[in-house]
C-alpha positions as CSV (number, residue, x, y, z in Angstrom):
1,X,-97.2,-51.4,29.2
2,X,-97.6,-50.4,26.0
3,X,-94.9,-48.5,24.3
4,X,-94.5,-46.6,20.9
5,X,-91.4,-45.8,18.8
6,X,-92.5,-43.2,16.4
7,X,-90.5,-42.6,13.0
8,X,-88.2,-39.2,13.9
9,X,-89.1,-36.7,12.0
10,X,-86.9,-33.9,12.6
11,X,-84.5,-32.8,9.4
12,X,-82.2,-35.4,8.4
13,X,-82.8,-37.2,12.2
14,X,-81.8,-40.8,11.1
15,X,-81.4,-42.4,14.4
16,X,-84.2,-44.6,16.1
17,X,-84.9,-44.4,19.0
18,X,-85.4,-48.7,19.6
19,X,-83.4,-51.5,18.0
20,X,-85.1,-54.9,17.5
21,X,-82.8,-56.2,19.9
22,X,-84.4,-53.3,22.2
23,X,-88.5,-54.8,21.1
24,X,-86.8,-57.9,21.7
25,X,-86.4,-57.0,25.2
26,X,-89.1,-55.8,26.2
27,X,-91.5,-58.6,24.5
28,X,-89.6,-60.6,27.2
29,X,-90.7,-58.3,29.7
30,X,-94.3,-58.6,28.7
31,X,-94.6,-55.3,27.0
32,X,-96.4,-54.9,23.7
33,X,-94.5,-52.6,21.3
34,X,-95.9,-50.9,18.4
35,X,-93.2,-49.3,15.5
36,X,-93.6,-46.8,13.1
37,X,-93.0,-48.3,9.4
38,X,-89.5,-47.3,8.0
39,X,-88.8,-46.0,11.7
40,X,-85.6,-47.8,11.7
41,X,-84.3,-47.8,8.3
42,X,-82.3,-44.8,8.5
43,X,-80.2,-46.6,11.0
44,X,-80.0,-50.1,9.3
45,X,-83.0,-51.9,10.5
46,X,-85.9,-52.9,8.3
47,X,-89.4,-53.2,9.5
48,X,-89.3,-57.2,8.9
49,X,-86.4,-57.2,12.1
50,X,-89.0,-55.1,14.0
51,X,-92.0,-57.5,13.4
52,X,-89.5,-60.9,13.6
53,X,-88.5,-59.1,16.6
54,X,-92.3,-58.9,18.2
55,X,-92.9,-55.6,17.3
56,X,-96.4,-54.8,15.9
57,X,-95.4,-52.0,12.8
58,X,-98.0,-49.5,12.1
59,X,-98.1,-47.6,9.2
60,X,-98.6,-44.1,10.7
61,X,-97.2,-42.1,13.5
62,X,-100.7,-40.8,14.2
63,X,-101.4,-44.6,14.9
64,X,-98.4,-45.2,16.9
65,X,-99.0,-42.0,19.2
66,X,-102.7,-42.8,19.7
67,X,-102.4,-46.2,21.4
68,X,-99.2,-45.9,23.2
69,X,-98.3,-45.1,26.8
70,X,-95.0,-44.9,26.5
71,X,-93.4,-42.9,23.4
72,X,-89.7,-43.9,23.2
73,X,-87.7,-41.0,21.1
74,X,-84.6,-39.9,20.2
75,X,-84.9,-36.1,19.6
76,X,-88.2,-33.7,20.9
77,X,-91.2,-33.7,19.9
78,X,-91.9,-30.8,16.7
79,X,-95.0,-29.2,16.4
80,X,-96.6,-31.5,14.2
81,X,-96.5,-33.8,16.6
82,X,-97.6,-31.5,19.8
83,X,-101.3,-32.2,18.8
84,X,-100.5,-36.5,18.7
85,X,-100.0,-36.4,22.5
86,X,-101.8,-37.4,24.9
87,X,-102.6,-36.2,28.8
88,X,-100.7,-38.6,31.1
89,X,-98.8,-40.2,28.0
90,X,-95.0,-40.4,28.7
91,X,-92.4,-39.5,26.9
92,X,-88.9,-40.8,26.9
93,X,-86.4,-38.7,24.8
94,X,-83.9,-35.8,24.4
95,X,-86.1,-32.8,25.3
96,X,-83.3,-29.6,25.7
97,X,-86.7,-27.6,26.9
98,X,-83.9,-24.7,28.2
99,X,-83.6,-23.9,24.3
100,X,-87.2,-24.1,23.4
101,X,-90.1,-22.0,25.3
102,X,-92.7,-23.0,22.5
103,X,-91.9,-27.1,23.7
104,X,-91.9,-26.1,27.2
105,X,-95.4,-24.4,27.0
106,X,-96.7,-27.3,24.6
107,X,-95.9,-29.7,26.8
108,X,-96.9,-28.0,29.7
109,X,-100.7,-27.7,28.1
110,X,-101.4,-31.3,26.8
111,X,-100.4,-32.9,30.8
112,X,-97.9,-35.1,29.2
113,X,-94.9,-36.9,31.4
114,X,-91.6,-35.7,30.1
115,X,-88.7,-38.0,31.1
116,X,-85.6,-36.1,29.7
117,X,-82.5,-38.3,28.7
118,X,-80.4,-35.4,28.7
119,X,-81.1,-34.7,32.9
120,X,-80.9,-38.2,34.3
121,X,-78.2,-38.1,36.6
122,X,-76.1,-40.7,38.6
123,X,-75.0,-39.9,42.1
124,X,-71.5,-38.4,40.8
125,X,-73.3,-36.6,38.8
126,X,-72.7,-38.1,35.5
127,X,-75.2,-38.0,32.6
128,X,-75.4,-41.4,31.7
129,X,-78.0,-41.2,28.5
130,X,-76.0,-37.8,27.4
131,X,-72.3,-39.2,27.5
132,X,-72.7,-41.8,24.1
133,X,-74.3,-38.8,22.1
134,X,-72.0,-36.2,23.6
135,X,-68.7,-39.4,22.5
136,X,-70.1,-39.0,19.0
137,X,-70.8,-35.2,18.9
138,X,-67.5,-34.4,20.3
139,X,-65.5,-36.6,17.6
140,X,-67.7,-35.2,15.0
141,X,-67.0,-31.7,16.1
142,X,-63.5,-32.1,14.5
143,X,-64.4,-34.5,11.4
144,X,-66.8,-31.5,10.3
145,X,-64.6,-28.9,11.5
146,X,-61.9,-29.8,9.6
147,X,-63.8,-30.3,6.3
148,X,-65.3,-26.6,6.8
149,X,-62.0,-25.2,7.2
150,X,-61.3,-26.1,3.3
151,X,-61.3,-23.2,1.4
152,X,-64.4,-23.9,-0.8
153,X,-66.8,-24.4,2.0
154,X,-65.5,-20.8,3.0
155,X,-62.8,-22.0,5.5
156,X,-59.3,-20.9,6.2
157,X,-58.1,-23.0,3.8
158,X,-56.1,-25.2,6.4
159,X,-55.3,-29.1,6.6
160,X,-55.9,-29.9,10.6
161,X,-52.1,-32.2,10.7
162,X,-50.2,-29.7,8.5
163,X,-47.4,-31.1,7.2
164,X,-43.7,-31.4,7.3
165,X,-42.7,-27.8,7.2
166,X,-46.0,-26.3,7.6
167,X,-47.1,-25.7,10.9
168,X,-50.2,-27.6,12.3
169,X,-53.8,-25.9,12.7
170,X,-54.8,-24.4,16.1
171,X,-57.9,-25.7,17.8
172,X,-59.1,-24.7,20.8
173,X,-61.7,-26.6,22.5
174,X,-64.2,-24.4,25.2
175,X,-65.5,-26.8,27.9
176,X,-63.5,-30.6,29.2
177,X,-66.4,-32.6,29.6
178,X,-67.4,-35.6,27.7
179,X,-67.9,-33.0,24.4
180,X,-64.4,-31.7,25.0
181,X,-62.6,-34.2,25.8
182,X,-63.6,-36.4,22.4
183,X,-63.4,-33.4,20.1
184,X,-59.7,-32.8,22.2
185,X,-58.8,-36.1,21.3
186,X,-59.6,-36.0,17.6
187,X,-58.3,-33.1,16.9
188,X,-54.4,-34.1,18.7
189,X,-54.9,-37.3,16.6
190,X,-55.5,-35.6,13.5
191,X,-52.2,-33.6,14.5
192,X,-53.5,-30.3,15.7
193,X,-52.6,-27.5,18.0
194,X,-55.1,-28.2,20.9
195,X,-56.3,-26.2,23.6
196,X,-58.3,-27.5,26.1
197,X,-60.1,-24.8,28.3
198,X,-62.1,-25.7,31.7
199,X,-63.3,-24.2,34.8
200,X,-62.3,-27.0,36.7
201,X,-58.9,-27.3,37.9
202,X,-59.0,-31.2,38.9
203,X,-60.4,-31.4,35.4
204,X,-57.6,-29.5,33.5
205,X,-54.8,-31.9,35.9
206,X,-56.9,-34.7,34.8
207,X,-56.9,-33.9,31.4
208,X,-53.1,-32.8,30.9
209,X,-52.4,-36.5,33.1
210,X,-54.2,-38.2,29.8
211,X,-53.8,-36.0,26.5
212,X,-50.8,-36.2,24.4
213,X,-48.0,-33.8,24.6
214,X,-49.9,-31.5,21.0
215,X,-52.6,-30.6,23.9
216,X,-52.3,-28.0,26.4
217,X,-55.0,-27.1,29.1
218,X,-56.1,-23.6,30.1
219,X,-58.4,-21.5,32.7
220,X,-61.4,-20.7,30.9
221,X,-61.9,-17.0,31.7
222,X,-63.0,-14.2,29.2
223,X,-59.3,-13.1,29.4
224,X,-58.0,-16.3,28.3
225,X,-60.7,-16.9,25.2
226,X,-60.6,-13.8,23.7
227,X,-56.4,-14.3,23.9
228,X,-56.7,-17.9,22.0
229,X,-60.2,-16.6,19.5
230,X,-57.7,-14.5,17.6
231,X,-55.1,-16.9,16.7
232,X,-57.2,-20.2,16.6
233,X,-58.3,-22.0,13.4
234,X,-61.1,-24.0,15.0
235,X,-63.2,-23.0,18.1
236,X,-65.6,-26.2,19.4
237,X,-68.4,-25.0,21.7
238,X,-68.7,-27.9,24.3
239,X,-69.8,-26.6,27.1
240,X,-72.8,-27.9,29.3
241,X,-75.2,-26.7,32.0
242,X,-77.6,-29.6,32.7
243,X,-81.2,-28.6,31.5
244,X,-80.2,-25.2,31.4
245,X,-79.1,-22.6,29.0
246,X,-75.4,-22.7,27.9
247,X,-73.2,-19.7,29.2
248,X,-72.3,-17.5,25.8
249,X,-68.3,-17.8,26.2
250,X,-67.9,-15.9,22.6
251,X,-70.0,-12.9,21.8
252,X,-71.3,-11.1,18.5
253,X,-68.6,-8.4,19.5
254,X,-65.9,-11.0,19.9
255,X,-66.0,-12.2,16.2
256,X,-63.7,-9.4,15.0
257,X,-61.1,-10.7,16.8
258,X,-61.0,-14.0,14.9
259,X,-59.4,-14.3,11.3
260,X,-61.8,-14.5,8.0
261,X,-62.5,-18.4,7.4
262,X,-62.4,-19.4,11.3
263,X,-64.5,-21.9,12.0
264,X,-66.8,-22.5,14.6
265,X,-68.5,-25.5,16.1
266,X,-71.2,-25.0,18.9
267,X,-71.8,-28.0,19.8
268,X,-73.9,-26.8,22.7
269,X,-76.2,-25.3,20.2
270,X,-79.8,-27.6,21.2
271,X,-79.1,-26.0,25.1
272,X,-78.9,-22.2,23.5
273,X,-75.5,-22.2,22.1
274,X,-72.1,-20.8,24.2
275,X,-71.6,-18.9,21.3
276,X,-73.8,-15.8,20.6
277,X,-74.5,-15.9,17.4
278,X,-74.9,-19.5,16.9
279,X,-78.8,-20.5,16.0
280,X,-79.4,-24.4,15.6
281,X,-79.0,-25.4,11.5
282,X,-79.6,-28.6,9.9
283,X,-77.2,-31.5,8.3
284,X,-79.3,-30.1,4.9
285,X,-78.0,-26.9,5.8
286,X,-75.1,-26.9,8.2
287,X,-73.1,-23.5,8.1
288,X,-73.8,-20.1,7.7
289,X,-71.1,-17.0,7.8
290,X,-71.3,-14.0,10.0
291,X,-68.6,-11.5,10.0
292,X,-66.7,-13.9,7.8
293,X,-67.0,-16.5,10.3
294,X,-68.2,-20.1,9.3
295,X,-70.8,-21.3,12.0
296,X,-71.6,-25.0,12.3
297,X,-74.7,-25.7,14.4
298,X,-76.3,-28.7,13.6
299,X,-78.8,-29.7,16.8
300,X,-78.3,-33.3,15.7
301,X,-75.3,-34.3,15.1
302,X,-75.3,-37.7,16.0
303,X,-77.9,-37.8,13.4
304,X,-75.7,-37.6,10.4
305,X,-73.9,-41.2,11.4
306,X,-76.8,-42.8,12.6
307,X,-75.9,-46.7,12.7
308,X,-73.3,-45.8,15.5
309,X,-75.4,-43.6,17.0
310,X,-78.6,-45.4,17.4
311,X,-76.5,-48.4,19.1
312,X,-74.9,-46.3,21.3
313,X,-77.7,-44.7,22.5
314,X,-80.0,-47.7,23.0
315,X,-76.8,-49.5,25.0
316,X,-77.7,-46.1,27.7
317,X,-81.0,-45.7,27.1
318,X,-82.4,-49.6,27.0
319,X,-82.3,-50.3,31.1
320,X,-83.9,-47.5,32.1
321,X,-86.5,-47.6,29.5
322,X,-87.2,-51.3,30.8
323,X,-87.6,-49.8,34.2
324,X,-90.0,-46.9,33.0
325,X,-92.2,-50.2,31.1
326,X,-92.3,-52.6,34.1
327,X,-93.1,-50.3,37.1
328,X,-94.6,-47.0,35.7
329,X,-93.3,-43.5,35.6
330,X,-94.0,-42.6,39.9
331,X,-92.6,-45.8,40.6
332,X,-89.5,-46.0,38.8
333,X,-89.1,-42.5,39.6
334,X,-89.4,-42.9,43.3
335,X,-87.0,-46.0,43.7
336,X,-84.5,-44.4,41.2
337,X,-82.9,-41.6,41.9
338,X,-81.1,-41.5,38.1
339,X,-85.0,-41.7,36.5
340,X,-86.4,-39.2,39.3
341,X,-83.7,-36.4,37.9
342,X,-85.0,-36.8,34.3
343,X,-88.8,-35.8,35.0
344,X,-88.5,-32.3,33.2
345,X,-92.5,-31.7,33.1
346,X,-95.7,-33.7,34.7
347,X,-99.0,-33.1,35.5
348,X,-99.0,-29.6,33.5
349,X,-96.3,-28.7,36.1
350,X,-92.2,-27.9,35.6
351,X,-90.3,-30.4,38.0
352,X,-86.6,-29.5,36.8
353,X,-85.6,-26.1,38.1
354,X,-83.3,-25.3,35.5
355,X,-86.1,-25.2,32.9
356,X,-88.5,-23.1,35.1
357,X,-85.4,-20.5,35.2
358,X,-85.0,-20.7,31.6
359,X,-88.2,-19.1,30.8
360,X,-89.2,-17.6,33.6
361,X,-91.7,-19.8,34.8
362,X,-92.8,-21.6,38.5
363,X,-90.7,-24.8,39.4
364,X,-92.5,-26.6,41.3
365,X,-90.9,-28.8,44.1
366,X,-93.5,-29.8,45.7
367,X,-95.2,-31.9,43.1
368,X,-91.2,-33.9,43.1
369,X,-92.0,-34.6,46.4
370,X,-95.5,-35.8,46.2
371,X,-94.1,-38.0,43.1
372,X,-91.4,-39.7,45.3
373,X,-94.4,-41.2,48.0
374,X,-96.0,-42.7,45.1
């Protein structure tokens, strides 16, 4: 097969989306890969690994997109690149179509093969291509929330650990998933007040079995959040629906219950946010205030530490995308199970049923079905 890895061109997006050791791999395969130039440097790799590698470097993503089958990303396609793609071509990447209905319909209209990282599932219905970004994302959570809560970037004015004498900063943490659980673990590290709050009661025992004694679990109910939003320093979004939109957990209203210089982190912004009035922002432009209230909502985290996040993404994403190259989309699909969860869009058709509820739009099962005969 033929695969391309385009440069990301998303704000700040350093990450890659294949290593050399990735080209590497599939050269051995028998695949022919074609990279952007400077695709990799962002995360550390020069075009000269790439081509010692076995890689073929082109000088322009308009290049790369034209003779490639497969397009291996790391983030979704913008709409600079909607008119670069291809009927039939396949794309491998983080797509979040719940949060954007112009993707959704662009896709839909060039007949391109969306395989979402974000959707493919294991049989205990892990998300194994979500968990290394969601490790980073959570840690970072608390590495950027406590820098905002310094007093000139508009925060509280708080250290995280406190000090002898001064009591510690509250966090509470919405969601125990991979997200929460990492940004849960920072924070009681850094010496904070934690709250952990879950749905899930076998996840809360889990999670009080493993945290240290500066953590405490919690129902999530309304009740319970707008209790902790008024005494809590730092509020991390981490909640997940699979391919759908996130739940909003904190509302416009529910702002005036926190204190000026609160900081919040939605880290579940690129799947709509679980906090109303969070709207995705950039690494060039991370924060804005509402109601005195610093927002962080960076769609890319991962982005801003890119070495460790391009190599922990191609360790997930590297097996499946060999699988995708030696047997074809329907195949791969219809032997694994994992691969077959991922199809988001195909054939100008939605496939994943919490898209088509997203916007409104027919899901169509049956076209699943004709797929897995293939």
């Amino acid at each position: 097969m033929i695969i391309g890895v385009p440069k990301e061109i998303k704000n700040n997006e350093n990450r890659v989306a294949l290593t050399p050791a990735g080209v590497s791999e599939m050269k051995k395969h028998g695949h022919t890969v074609y990279v952007q130039a400077t695709a990799g440097l962002g995360s550390g790799f020069g075009d000269d690994e790439y081509a010692n590698a076995g890689a073929v470097v082109l000088g322009t993503i308009e290049e790369v997109y034209a003779i490639a089958e497969m397009i291996i990303k790391v983030k979704e396609p913008i709409a600079s690149e909607y008119p670069l793609i291809k009927k039939d071509q396949l794309l491998f990447t983080y797509f979040h179509f719940a949060s954007s209905e112009p993707l959704t319909h662009a896709m839909l209209e060039k007949g391109a093969v969306c395989l979402a990282y974000e959707t493919v599932e294991k049989a205990d219905r892990s998300l194994p291509l979500l968990v290394p970004m969601s490790e980073v994302a959570g840690r970072m959570a608390i590495q950027q929330g406590a820098k905002y809560l310094e007093k000139p970037l508009k925060g509280r004015g708080i250290l995280l650990g406190g000090v002898p004498g001064v009591p510690p900063a509250k966090v509470l943490v919405l969601g125990g998933g991979i997200v929460g659980t990492q940004a849960a673990k920072m924070a009681a590290g850094l010496g904070a007040q934690v709250t952990i709050m879950d749905l899930s009661l076998p996840r809360l025992r889990y999670l009080d079995d493993i945290m240290p004694a500066n953590v405490n679990t919690e129902m999530s109910n309304h009740y319970n959040i707008t209790k902790a939003i008024a005494t809590a320093d730092l509020i991390v979004g981490a909640v997940l629906i699979p391919g759908a939109k996130a739940p909003h957990l904190i509302t416009r209203d529910m702002l005036k219950l926190m204190r000026p210089g609160t900081v919040v982190v939605d880290v579940a912004v690129d799947q709509g946010g679980c906090i109303e009035t969070c709207t995705p922002t950039t690494h060039e432009n991370p924060t804005f205030i509402i109601d005195d209230i610093v927002h962080y909502c960076v769609a890319n985290m991962p982005g801003a530490v890119p070495y460790t996040s391009t190599l922990a993404l191609t360790n997930a994403t590297l097996p499946y995308a060999v699988q995708l190259a030696n047997k074809g989309w329907k195949k791969a699909c219809n032997e694994n199970e994992e691969l077959k969860k991922g199809l988001n869009i195909a054939n100008g058709k939605i496939l994943y049923k919490g898209v088509a509820e997203a916007w409104n739009l027919p899901f169509n099962e049956e076209l699943v079905l004709t797929n897995a005969q293939c």
